[in-house]
Backbone as CSV, one residue per row, in Angstrom:
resi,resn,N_x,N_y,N_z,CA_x,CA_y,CA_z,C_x,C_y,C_z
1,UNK,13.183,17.970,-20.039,13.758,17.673,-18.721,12.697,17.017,-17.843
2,UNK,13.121,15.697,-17.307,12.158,15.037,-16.443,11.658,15.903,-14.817
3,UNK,10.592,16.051,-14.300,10.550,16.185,-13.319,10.435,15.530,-12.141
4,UNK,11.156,16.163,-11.109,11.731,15.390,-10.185,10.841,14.932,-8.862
5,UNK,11.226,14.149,-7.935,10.318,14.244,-6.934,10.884,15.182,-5.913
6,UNK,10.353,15.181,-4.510,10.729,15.946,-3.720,12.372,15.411,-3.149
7,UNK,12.283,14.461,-3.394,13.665,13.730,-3.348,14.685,14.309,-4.267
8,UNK,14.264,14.968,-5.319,14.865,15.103,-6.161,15.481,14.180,-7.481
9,UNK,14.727,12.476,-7.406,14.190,11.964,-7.791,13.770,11.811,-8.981
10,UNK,14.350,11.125,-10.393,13.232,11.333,-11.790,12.123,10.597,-11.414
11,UNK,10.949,11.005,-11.844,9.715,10.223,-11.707,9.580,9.179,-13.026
12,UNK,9.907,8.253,-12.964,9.923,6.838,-13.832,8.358,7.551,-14.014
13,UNK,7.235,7.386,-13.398,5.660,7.421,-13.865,5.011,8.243,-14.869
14,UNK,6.114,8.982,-15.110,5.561,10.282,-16.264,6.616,10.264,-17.141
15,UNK,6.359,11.344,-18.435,7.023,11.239,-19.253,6.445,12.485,-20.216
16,UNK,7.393,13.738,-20.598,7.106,14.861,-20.949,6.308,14.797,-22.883
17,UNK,5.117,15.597,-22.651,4.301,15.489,-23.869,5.274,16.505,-24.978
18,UNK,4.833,16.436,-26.062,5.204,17.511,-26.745,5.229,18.749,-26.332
19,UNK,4.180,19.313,-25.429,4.469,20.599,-25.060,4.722,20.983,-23.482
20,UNK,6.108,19.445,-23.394,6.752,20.138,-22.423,6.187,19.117,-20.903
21,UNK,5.068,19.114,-20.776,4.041,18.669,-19.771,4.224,16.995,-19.495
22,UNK,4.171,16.861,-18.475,4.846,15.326,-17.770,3.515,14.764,-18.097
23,UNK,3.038,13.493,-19.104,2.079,12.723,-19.024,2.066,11.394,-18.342
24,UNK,0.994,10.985,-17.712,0.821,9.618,-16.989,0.923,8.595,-17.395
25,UNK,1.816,7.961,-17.458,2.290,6.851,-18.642,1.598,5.520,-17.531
26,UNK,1.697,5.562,-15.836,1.275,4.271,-15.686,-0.379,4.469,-15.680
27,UNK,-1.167,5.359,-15.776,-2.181,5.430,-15.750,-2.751,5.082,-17.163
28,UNK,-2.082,5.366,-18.477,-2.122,5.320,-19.670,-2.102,3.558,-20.191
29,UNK,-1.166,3.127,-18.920,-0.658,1.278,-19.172,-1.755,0.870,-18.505
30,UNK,-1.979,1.221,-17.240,-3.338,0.455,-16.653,-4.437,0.160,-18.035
31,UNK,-5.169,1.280,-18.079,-5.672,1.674,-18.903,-5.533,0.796,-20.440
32,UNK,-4.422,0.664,-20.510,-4.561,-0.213,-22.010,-4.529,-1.946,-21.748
33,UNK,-3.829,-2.075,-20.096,-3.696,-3.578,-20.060,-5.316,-3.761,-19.484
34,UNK,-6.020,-3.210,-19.087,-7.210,-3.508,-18.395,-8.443,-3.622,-20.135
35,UNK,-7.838,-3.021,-21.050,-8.931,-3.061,-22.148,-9.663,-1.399,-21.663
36,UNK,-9.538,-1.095,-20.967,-10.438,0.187,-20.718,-10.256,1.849,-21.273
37,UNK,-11.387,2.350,-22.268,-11.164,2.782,-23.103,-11.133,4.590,-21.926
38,UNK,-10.939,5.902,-22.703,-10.716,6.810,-21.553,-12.216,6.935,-21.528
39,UNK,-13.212,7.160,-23.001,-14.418,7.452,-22.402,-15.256,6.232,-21.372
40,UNK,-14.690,5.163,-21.799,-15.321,3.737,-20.445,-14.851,4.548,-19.143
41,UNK,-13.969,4.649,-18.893,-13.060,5.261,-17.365,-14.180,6.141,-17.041
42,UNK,-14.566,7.777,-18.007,-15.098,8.735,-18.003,-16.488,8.330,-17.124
43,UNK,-17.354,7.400,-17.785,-18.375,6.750,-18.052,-18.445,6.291,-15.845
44,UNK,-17.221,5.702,-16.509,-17.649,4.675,-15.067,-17.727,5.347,-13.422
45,UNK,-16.912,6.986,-13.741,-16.401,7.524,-12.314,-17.248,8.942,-12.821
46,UNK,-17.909,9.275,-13.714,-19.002,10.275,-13.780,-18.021,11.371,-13.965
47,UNK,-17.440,11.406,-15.052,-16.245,12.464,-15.197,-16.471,12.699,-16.742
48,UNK,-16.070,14.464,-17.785,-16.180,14.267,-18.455,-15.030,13.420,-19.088
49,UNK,-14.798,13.130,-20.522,-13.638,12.096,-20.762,-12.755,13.174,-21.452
50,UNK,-12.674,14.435,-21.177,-11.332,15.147,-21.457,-10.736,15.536,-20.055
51,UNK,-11.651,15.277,-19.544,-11.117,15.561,-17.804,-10.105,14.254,-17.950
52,UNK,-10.734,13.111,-17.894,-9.164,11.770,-17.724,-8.248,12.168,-18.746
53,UNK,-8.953,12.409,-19.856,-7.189,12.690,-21.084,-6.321,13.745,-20.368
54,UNK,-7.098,14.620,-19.884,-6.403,15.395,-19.321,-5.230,14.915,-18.124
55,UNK,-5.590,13.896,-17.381,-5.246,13.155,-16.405,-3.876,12.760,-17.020
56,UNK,-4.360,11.991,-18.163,-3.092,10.794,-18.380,-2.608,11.790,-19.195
57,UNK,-2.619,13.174,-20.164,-2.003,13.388,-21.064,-0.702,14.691,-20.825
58,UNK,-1.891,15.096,-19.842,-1.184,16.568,-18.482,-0.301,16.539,-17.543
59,UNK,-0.785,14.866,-16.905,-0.460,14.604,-15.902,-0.918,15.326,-14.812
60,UNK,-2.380,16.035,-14.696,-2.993,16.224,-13.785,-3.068,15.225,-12.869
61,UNK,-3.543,15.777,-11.577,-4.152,15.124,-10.158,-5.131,15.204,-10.065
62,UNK,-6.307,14.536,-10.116,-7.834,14.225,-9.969,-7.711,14.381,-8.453
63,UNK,-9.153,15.250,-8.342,-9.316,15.556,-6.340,-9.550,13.932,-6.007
64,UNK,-8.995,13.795,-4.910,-8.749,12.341,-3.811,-10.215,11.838,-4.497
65,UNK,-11.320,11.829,-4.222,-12.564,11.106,-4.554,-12.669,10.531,-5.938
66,UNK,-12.184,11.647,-6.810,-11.730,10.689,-8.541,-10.315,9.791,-8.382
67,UNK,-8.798,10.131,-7.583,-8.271,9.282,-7.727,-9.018,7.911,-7.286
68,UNK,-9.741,7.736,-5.577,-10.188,6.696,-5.529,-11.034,5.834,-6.490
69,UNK,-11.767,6.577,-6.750,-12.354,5.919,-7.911,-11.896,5.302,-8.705
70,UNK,-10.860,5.932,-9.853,-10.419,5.157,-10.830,-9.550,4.101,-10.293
71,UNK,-8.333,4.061,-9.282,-8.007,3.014,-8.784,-8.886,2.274,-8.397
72,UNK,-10.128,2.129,-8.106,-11.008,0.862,-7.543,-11.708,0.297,-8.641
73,UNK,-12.089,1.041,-10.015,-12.380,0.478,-10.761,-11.367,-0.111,-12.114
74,UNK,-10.093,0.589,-11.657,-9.123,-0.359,-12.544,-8.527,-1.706,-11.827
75,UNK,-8.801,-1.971,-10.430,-7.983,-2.637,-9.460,-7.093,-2.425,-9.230
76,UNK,-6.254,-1.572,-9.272,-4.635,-0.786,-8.947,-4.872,-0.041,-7.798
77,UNK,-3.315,0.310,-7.018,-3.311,1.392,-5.882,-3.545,3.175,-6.558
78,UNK,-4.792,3.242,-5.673,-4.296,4.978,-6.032,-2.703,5.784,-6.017
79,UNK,-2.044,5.235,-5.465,0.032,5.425,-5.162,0.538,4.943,-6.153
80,UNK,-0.093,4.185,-7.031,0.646,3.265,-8.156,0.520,4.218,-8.888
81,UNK,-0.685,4.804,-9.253,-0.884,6.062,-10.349,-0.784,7.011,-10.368
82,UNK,-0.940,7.469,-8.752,-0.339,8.815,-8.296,0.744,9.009,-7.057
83,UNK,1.560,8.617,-7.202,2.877,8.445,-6.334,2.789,9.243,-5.066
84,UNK,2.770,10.745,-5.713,2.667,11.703,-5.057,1.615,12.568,-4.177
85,UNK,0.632,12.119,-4.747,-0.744,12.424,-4.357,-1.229,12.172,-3.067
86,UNK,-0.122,11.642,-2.384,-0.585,11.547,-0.678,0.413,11.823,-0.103
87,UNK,0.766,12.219,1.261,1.352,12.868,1.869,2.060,11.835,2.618
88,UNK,3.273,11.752,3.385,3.690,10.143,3.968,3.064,10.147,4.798
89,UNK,2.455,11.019,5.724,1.304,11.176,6.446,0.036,10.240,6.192
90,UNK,-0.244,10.579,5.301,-1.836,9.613,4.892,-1.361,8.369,4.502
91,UNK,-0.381,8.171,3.486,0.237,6.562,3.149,0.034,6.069,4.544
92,UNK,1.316,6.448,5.785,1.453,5.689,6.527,-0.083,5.613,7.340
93,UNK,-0.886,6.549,7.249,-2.337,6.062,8.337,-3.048,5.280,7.198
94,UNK,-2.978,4.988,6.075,-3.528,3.886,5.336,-3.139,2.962,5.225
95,UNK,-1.435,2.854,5.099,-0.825,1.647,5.505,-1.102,1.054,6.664
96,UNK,-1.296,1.698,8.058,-1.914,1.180,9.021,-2.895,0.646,9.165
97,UNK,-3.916,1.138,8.575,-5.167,0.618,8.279,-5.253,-0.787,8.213
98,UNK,-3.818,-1.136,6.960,-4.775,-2.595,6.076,-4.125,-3.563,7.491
99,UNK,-3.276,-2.856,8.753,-3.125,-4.325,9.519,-4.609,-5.418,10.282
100,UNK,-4.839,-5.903,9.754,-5.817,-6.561,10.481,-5.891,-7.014,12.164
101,UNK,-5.140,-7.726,11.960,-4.500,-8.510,13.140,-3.223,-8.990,12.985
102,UNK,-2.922,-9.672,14.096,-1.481,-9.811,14.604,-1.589,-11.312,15.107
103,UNK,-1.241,-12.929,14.768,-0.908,-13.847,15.699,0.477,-13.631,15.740
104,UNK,0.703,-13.804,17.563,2.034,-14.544,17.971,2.292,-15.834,17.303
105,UNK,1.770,-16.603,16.400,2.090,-17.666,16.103,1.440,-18.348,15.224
106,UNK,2.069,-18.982,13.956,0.968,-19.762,12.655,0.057,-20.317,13.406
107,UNK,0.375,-21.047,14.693,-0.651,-22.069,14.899,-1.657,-21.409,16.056
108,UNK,-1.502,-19.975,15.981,-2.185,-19.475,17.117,-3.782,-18.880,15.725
109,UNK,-3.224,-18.901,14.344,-4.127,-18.671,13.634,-5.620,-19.409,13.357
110,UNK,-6.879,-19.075,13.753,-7.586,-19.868,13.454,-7.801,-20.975,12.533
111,UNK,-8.511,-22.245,12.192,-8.123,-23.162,11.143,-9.408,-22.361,9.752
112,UNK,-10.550,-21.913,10.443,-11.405,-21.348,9.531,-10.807,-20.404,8.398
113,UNK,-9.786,-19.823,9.519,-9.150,-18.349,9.070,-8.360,-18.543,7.403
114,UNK,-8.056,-19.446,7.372,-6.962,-20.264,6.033,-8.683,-20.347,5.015
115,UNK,-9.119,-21.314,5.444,-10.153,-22.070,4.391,-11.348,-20.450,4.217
116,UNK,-10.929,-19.653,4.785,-12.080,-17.949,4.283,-11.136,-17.317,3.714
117,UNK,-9.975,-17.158,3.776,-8.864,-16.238,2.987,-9.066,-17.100,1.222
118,UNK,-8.897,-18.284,1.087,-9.138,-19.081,-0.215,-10.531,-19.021,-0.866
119,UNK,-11.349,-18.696,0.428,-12.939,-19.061,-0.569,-13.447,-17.834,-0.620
120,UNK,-12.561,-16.494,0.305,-13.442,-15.520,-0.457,-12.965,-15.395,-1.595
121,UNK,-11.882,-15.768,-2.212,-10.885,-15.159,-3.184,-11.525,-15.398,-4.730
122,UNK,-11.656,-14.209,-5.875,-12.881,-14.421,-6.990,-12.275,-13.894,-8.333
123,UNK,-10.382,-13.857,-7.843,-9.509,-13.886,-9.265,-8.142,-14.426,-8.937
124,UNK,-7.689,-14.610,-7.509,-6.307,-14.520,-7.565,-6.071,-14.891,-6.081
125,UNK,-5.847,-16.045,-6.112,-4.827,-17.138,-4.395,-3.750,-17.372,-4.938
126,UNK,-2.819,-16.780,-3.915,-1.041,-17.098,-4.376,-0.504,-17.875,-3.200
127,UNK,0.127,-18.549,-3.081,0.904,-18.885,-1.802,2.458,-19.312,-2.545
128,UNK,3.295,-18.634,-1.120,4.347,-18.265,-1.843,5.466,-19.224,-0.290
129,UNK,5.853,-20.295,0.124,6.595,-21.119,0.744,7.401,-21.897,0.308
130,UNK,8.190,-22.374,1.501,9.187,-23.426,1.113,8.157,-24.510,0.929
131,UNK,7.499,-24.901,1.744,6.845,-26.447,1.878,5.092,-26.388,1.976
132,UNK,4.877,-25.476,2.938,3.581,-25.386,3.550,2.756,-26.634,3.847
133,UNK,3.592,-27.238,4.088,2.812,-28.439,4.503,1.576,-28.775,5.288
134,UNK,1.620,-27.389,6.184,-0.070,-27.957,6.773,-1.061,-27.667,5.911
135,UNK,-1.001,-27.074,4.925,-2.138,-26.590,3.856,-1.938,-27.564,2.871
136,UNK,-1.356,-28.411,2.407,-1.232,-29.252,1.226,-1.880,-30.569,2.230
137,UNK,-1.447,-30.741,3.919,-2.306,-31.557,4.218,-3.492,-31.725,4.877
138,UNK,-4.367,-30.927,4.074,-5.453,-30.824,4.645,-6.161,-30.670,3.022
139,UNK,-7.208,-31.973,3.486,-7.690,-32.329,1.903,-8.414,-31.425,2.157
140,UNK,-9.577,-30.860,2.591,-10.082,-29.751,2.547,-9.948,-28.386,1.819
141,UNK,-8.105,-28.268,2.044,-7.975,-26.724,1.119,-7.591,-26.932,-0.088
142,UNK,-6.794,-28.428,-0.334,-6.663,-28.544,-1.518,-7.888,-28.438,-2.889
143,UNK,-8.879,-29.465,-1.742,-10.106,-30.084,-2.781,-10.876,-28.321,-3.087
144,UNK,-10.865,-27.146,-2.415,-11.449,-25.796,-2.214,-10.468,-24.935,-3.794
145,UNK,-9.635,-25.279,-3.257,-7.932,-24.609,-4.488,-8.561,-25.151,-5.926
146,UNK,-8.930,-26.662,-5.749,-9.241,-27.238,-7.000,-10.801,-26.246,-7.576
147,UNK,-11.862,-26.224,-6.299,-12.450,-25.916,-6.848,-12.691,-23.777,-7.435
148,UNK,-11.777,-23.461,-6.317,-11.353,-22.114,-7.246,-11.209,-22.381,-8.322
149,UNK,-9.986,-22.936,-8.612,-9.508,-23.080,-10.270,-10.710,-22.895,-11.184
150,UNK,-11.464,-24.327,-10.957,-12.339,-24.470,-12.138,-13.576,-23.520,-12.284
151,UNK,-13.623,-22.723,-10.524,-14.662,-21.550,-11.384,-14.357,-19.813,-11.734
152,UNK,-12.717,-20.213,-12.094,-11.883,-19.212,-12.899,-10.970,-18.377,-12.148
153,UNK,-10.733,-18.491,-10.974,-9.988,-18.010,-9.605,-8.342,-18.721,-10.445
154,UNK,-7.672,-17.348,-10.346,-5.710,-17.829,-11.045,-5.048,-18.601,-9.439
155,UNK,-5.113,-19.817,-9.189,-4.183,-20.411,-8.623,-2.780,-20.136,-8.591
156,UNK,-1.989,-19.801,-8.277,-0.236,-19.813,-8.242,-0.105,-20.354,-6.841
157,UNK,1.219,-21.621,-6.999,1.211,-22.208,-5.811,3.337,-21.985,-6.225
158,UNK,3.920,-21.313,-5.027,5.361,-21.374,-5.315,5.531,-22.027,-3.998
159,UNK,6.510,-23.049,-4.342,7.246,-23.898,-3.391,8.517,-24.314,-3.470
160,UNK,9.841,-24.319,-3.125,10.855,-24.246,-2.683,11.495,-25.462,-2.953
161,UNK,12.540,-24.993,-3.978,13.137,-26.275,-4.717,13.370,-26.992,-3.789
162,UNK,13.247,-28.747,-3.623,13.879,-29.478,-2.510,15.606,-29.581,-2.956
163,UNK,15.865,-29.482,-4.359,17.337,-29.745,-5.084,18.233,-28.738,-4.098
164,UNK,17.456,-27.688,-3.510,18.417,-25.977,-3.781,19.038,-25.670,-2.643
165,UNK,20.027,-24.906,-2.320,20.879,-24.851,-1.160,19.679,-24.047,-0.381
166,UNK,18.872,-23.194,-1.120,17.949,-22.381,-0.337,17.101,-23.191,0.819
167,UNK,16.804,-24.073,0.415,15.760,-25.315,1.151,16.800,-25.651,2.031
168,UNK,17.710,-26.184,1.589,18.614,-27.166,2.476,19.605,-26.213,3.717
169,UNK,19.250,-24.969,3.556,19.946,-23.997,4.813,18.269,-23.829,5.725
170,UNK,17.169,-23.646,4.213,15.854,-23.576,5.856,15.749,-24.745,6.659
171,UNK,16.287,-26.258,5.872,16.180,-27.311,6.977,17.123,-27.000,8.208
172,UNK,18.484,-26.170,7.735,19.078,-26.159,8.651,18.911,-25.461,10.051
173,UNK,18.174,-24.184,9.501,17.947,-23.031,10.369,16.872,-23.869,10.803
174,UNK,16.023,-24.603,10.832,14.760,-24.594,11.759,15.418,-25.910,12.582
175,UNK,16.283,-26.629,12.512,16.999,-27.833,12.870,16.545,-29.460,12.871
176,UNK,15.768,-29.020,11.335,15.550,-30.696,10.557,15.972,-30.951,9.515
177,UNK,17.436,-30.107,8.756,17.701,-30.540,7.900,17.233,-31.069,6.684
178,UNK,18.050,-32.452,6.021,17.521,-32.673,4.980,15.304,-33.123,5.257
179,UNK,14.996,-32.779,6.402,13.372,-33.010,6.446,13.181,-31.885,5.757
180,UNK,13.574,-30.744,5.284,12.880,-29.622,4.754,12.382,-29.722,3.113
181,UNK,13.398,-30.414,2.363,13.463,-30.993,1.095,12.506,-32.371,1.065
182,UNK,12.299,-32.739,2.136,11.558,-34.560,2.254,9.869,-33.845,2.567
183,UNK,9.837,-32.444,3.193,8.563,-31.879,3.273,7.721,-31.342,1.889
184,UNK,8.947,-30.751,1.247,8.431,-30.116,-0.101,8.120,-31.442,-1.223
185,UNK,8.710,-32.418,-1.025,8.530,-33.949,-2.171,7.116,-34.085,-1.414
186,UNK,7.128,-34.046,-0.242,5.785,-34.657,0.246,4.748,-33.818,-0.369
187,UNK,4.730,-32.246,-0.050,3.821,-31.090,-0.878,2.997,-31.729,-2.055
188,UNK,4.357,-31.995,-2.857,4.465,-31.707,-4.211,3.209,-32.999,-5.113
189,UNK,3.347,-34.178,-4.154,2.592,-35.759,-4.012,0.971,-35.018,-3.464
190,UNK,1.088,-34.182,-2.561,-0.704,-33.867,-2.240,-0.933,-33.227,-2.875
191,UNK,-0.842,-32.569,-3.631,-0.865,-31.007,-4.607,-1.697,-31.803,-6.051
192,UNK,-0.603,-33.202,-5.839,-1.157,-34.310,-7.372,-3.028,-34.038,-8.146
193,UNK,-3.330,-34.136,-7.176,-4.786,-34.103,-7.353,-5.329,-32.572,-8.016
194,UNK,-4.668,-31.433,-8.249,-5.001,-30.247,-8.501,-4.073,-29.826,-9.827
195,UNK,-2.716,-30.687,-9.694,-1.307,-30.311,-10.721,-2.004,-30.751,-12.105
196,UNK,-2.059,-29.770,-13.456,-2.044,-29.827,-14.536,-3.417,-29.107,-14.916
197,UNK,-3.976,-29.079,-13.473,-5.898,-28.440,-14.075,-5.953,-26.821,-14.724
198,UNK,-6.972,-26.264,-15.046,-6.669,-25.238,-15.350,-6.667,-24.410,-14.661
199,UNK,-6.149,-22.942,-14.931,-5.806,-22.167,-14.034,-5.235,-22.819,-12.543
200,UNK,-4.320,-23.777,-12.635,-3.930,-24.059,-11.369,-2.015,-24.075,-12.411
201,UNK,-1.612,-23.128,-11.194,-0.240,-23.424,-11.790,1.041,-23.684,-10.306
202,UNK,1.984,-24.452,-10.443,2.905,-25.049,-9.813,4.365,-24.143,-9.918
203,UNK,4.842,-23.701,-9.110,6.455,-23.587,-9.752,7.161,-23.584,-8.599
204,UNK,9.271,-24.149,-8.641,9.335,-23.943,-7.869,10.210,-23.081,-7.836
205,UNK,11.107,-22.644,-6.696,11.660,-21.089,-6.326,12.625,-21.572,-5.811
206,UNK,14.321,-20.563,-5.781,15.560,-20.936,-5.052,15.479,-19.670,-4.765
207,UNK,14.965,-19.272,-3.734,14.873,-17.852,-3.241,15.086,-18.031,-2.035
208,UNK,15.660,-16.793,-1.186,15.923,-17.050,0.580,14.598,-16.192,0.537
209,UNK,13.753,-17.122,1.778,12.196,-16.545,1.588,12.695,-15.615,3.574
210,UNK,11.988,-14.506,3.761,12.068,-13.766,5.131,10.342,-13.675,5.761
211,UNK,9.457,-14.203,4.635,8.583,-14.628,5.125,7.785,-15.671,4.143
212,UNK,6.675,-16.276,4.287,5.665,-16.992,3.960,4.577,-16.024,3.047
213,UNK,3.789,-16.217,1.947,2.562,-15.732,1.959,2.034,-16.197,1.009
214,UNK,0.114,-15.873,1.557,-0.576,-16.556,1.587,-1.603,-15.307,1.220
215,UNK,-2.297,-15.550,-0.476,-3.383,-14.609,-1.050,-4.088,-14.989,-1.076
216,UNK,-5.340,-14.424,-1.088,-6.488,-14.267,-1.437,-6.948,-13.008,-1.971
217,UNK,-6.957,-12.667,-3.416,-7.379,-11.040,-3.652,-6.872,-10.190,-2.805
218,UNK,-7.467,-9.542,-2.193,-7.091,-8.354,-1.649,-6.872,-8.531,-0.480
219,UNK,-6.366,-9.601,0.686,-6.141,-9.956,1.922,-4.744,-10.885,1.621
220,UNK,-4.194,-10.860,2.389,-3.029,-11.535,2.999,-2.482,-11.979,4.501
221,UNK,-2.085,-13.644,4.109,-1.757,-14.069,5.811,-0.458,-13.963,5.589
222,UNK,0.486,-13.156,6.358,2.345,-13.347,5.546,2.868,-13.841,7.539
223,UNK,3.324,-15.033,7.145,4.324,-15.978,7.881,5.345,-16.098,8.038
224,UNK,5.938,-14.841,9.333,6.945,-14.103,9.446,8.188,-15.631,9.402
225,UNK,9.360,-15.429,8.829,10.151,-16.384,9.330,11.381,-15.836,10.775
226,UNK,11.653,-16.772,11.617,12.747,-16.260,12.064,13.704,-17.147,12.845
227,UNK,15.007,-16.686,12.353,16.414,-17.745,12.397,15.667,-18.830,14.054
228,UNK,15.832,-20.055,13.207,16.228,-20.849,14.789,14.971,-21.760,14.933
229,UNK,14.024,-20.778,14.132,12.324,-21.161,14.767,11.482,-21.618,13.517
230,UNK,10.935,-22.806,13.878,10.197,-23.482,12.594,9.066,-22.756,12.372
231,UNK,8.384,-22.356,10.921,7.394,-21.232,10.683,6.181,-21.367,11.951
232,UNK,5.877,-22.642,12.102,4.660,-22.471,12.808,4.800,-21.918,14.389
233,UNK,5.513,-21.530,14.813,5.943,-20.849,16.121,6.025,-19.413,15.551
234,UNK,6.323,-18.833,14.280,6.959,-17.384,13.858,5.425,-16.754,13.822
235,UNK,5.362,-15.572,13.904,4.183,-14.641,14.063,3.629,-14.641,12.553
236,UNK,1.955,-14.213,12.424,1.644,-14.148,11.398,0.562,-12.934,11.253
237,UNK,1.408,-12.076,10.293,0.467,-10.371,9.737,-1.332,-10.924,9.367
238,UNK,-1.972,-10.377,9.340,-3.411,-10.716,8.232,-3.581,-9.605,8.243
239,UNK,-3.476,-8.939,6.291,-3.479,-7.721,6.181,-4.420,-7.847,5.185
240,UNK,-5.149,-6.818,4.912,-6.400,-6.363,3.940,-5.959,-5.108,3.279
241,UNK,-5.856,-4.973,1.810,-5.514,-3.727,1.222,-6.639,-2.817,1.355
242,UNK,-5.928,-1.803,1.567,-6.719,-0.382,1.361,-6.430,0.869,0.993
243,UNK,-7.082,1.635,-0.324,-6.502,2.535,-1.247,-5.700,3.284,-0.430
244,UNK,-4.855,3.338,-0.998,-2.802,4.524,-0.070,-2.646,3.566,0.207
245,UNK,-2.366,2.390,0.623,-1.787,1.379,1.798,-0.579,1.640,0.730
246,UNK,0.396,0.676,1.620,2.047,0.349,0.951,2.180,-1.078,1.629
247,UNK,1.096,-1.483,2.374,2.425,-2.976,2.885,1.797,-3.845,2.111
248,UNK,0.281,-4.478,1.945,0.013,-5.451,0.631,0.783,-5.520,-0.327
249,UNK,0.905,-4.468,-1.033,1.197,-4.265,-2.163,2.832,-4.304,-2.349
250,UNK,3.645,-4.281,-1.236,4.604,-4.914,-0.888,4.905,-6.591,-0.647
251,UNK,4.066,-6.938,-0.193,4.313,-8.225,-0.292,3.647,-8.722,-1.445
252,UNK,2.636,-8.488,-2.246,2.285,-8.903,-3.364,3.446,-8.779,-4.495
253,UNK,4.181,-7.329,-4.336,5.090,-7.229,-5.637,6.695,-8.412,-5.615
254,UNK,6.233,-8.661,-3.966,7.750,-9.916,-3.821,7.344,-10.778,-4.220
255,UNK,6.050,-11.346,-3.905,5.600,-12.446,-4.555,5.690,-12.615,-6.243
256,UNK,5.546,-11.912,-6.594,5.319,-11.493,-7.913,7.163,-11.808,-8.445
257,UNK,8.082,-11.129,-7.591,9.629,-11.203,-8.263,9.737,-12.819,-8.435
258,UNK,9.360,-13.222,-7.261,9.482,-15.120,-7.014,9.049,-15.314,-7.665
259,UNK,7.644,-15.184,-8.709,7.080,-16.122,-9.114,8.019,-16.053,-10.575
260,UNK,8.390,-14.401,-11.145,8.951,-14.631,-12.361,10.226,-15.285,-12.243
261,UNK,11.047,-15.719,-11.366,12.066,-16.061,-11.553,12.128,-17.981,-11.419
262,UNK,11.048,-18.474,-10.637,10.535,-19.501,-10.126,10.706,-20.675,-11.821
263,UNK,10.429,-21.913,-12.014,10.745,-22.763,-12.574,9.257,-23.538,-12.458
264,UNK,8.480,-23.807,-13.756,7.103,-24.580,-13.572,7.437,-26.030,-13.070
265,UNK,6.179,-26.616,-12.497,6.752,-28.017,-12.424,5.856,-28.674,-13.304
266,UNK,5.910,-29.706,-13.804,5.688,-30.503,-14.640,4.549,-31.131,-14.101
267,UNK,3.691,-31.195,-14.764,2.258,-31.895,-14.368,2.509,-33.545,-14.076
């Protein structure tokens, strides 16, 4: 019999051992997609390595200072592996945490602020828009994107079919019409210079987007949308993850639905 949450809830994250005992199955997946063996884990957070088997096999709770740990050295949320292990209490004062700041407005965002979110970034820039046109025109972030790529930084660039009714209702809602589809062809022409390199990948998306975003590792600029108002007037989050948070990792996992459903474009 699965055990439940306080919700009453099956816990998808575990899964009962032979004798009965709920084992850590996403801690067990980290763990095998990362290459990391239990005595490496053991090794790395100063633990013995029946203490982690114990972890993933018991489904024990490591005291807060070992969960942090192993989430920082697998790159995962401590909440991803231990759901339960914080109180909505602490989630929500960690979720608070990662808000950085607040613009009333894209264009109230510094211009530095864009070109440091891309260059601190040292595995993973996503940007996830219909068009984004002020960033495709500005040779600056492109020629920066290019040079992530080539020193091993995963590029993902999603942009917004111009074909798709999705595009052709945001031309409507911001009130330029077919310009919303004539913005993304334009994108798609500055982008040329970066399309086919490695680790640089293209796709596009028929998704109704409710905001913009914009990665760098572990920071995010997300570009609120709202009916009526063209993005660069709509407010913009800059959030920084931090172990318990829930809102990064929220907008990272949408990004993530878009990108699998998204369509490559052709070099």
């Amino acid at each position: 019999m699965f055990k439940t949450s306080r919700l009453g809830l099956p816990r998808p994250w575990t899964s009962p051992n032979v004798a009965g005992e709920m084992a850590n199955e996403r801690l067990r997946a980290v763990l095998l997609e990362r290459g990391v063996s239990i005595a490496e884990l053991a090794d790395a957070i100063q633990v013995d390595p029946k203490t982690v088997e114990r972890w993933i096999t018991k489904g024990r709770a490591p005291y807060r200072k070992h969960r942090y740990a192993v989430a920082a050295h697998l790159g995962t949320d401590e909440t991803y592996l231990w759901p339960e292990a914080l109180t909505r209490e602490q989630v929500a004062s960690a979720s608070e945490s990662e808000i950085v700041t607040v613009y009333p407005h894209r264009w109230a965002v510094p211009r530095d602020a864009w070109g440091r979110l891309f260059a601190q970034a040292d595995e993973e820039i996503g940007i996830l828009v219909y068009s984004g046109l002020f960033l495709a025109d500005d040779a600056g972030i492109v020629r920066m994107l290019g040079e992530k790529a080539a020193a091993g930084v995963r590029v993902r660039i999603l942009l917004g079919d111009p074909d798709s009714s999705e595009v052709a209702q945001r031309g409507a809602d911001e009130g330029i019409d077919d310009g919303m589809a004539a913005k993304v062809r334009n994108v798609l022409v500055l982008y040329k210079p970066i399309r086919g390199r490695k680790n640089v990948e293209i796709r596009l998306h028929r998704t109704v987007l409710y905001n913009s975003i914009y990665r760098g590792d572990d920071q995010v600029l997300v570009n609120t949308h709202v009916y009526g108002t063209p993005a660069g007037n709509a407010p913009v989050l800059h959030l920084r993850r931090v172990i318990g948070g829930d809102i990064v990792s929220t907008y990272v996992d949408s990004f993530e639905k878009v990108w699998d459903q998204a369509a490559p474009v052709e070099s």
